[in-house]
Backbone bond lengths (Angstrom), bond angles and torsions (degrees), N, CA, C in turn:
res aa  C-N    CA-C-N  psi(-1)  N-CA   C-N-CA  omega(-1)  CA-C   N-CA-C  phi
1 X - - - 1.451 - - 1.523 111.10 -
2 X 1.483 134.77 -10.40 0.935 143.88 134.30 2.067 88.68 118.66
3 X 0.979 129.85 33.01 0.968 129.77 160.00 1.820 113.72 -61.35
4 X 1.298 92.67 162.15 1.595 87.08 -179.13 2.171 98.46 -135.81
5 X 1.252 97.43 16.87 1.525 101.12 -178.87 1.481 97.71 -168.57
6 X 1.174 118.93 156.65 1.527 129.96 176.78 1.651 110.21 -147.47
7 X 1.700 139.50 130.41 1.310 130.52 172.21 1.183 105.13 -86.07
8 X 1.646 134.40 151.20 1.157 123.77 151.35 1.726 105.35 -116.47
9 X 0.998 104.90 170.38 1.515 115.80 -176.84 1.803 123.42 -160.18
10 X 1.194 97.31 95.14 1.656 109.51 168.81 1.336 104.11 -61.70
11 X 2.190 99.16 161.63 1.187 88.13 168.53 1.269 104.65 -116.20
12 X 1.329 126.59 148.09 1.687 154.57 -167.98 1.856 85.45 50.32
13 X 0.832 148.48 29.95 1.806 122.43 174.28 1.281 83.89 -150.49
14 X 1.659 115.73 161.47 1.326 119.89 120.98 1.542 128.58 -101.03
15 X 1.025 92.37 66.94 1.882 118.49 170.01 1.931 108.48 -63.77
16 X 1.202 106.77 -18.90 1.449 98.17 -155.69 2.040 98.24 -107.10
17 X 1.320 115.18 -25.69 1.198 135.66 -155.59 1.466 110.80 -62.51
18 X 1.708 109.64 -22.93 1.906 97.38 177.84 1.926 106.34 -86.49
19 X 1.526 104.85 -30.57 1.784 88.24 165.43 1.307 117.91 -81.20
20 X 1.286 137.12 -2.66 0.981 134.59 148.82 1.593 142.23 -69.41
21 X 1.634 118.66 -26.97 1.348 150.35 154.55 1.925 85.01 -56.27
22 X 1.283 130.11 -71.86 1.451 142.36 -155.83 1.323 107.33 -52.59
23 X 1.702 120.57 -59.37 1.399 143.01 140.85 1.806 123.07 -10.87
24 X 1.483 99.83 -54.06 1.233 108.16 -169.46 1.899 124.64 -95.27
25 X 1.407 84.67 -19.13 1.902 106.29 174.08 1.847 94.07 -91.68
26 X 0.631 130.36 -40.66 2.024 138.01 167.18 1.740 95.36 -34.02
27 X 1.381 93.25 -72.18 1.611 123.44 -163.24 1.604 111.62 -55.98
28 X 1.338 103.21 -41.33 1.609 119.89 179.86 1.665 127.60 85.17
29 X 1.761 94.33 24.50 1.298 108.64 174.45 1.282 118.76 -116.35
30 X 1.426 126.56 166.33 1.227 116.80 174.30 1.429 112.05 -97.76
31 X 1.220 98.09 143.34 2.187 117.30 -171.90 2.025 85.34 -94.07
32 X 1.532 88.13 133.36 1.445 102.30 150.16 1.685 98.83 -125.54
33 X 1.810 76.03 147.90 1.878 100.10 -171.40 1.083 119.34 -86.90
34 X 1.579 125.87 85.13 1.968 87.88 163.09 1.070 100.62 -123.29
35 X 1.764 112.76 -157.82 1.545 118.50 175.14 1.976 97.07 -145.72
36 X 1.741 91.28 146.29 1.181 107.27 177.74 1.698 110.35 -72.32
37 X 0.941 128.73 132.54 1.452 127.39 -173.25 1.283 103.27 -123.43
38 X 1.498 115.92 97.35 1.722 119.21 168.62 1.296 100.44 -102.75
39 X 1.216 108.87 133.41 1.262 140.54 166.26 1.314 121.70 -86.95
40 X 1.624 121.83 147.74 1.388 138.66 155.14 1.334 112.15 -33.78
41 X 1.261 119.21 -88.46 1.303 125.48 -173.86 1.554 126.69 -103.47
42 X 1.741 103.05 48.73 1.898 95.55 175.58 1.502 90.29 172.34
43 X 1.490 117.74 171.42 1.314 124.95 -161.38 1.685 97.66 -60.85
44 X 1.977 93.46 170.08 1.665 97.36 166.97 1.639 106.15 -73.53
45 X 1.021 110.83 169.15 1.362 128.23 165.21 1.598 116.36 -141.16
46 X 1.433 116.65 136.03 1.727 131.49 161.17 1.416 101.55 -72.78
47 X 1.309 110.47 137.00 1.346 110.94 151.85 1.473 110.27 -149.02
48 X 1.164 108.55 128.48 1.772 124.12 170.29 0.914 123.45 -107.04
49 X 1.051 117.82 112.32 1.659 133.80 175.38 1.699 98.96 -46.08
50 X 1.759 86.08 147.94 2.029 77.93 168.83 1.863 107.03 -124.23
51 X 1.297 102.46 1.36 1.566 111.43 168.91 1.205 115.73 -163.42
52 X 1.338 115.50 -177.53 1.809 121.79 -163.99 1.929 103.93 -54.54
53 X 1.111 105.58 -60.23 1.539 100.68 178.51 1.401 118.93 -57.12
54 X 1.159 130.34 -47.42 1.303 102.96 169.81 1.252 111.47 -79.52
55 X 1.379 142.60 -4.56 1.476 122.10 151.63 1.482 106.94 -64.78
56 X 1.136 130.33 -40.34 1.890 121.98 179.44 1.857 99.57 -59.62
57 X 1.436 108.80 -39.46 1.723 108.73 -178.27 1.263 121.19 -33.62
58 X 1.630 88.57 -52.35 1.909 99.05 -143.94 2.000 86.49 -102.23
59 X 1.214 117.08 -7.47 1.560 122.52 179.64 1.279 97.79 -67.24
60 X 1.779 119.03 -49.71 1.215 122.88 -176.49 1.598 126.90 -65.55
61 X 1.352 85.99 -21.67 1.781 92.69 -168.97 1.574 94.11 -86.42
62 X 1.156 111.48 -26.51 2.113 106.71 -167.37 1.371 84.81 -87.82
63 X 1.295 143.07 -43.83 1.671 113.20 -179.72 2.068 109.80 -76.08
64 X 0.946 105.02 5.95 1.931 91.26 -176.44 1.574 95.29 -104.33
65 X 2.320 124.13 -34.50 1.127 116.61 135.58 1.890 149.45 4.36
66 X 1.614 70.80 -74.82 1.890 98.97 -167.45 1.638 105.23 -77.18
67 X 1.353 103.62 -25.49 1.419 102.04 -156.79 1.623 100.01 -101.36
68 X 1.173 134.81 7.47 1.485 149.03 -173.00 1.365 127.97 16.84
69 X 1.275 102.53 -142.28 1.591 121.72 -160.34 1.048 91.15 -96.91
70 X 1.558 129.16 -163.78 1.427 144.37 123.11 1.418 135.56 -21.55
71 X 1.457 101.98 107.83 1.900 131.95 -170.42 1.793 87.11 77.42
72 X 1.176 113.83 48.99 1.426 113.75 158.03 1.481 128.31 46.04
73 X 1.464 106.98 32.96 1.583 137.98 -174.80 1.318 86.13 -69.20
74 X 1.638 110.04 113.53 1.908 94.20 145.74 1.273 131.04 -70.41
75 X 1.615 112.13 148.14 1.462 127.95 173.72 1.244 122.45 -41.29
76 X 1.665 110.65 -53.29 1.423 140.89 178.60 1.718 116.13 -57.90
């Protein structure tokens, strides 16, 4: 389709992002990363990292998220 970039976006993980990185080096475009973040109590939100630390940021926050409260309820 002659794109020259494509976003992808999981929701609460980036679980999906190395066949998608795989997908997108195939394809010959560049993948930007984010993830959809729906929340419990308030709208979804996108968020894209724009360098390694906030990809380590928001990596950290979706596993302390995912991994929850009590009987292993996620946060998210």
């Amino acid at each position: 389709m002659g794109y020259g970039a494509i976003a992808v976006t999981d929701r609460n993980t980036f679980a999906g992002i190395v066949r998608a990185h795989a997908a997108a080096k195939k394809a010959g475009i560049r993948l930007i990363v984010g993830v959809r973040l729906d929340l419990l109590d308030g709208p979804s939100l996108l968020a894209y990292p724009t360098d390694k630390a906030a990809y380590s940021g928001l990596s950290n926050l979706l596993t302390l998220g995912n991994v929850g409260g009590e009987g292993g309820v996620p946060f998210i």
